[in-house]
N, C-alpha and C positions, 0 to 999 in steps of 0.2 A: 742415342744413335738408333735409327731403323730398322727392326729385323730386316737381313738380307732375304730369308725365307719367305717373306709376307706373302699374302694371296691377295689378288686383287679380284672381286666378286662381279661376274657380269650382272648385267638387269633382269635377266631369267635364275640368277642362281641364287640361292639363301646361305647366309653363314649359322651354323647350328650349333650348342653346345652339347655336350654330352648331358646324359641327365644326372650323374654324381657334382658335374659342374654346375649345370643350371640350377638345381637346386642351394646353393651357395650361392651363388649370385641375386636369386629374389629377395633373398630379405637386406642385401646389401643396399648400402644409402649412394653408392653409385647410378645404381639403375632405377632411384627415386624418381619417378614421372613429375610428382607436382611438389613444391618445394613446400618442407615441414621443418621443423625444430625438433629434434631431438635429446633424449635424456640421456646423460652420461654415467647415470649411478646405479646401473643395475650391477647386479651381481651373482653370479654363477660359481656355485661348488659343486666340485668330482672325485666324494669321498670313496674309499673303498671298506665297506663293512668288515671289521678284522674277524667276527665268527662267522660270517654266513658267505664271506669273500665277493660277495654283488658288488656290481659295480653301480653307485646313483650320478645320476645329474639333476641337481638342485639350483632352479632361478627365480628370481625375482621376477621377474618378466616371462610372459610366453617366451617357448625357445621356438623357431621357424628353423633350425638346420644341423644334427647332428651329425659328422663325419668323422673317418676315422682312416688313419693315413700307416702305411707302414712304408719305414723308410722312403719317406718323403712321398708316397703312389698313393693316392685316395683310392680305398680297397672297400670300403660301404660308407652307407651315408642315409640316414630315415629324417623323414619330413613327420615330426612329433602332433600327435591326434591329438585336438582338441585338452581329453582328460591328462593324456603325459607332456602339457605344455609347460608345466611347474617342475615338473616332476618324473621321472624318467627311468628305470631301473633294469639290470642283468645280471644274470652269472658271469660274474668274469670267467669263468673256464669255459662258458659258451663264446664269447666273445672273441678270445682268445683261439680257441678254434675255428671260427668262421674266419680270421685274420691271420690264421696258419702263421701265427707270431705271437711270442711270450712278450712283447714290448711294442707300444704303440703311441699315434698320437693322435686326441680326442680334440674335433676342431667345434665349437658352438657357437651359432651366431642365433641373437635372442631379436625382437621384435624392432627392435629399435637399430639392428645392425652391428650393435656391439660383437665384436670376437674374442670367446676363451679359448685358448690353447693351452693344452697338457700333456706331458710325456705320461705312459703309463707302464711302470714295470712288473 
């Protein structure tokens, strides 16, 4: 069914995403310009350090989009440098502060499009 709500865009007006969105969106295999084959066996771990309580993200793959959702509201989102493409690391107590929530959820999408999702308590 149609959203009732939809906008329909004149020829002078642009439709835009936000940038926590647009960034989720480019490394999507939706918005793929020229047709590729992609790998389906990466793999993505979101350990949390039990002494030092950091939080890592660990891929096989460059990661192109880390986000981070509370209750269901995408509240930040970083586009991984070059060196933290593998590799990725924080204080959970920072994190958790800047997300003004003790529980979250951690969205990664890696070079090829794949998405990991994880709750975090």
């Amino acid at each position: 069914a149609a959203n009732p709500k939809h906008v329909d865009f004149k020829e002078n007006e642009v439709a835009c995403f936000a940038p926590i969105s647009a960034a989720a969106l480019a490394p999507s295999r939706w918005f793929t310009i020229e047709k590729q084959t992609y790998a389906d066996s990466g793999h993505i771990k979101i350990p949390t350090d039990a002494e030092s309580k950091d939080l890592s993200i660990e891929s096989d793959r460059p990661m192109r989009y880390i986000g981070f959702s509370v209750k269901g509201e995408a509240i930040k989102f970083l586009v991984p440098k070059p060196e933290q493409e593998k590799h990725w690391q924080t204080a959970l107590s920072n994190l958790k502060h800047d997300l003004k929530s003790e529980t979250f959820e951690i969205r990664v999408i890696d070079d090829q499009g794949d998405i990991t999702i994880q709750s975090q308590k």
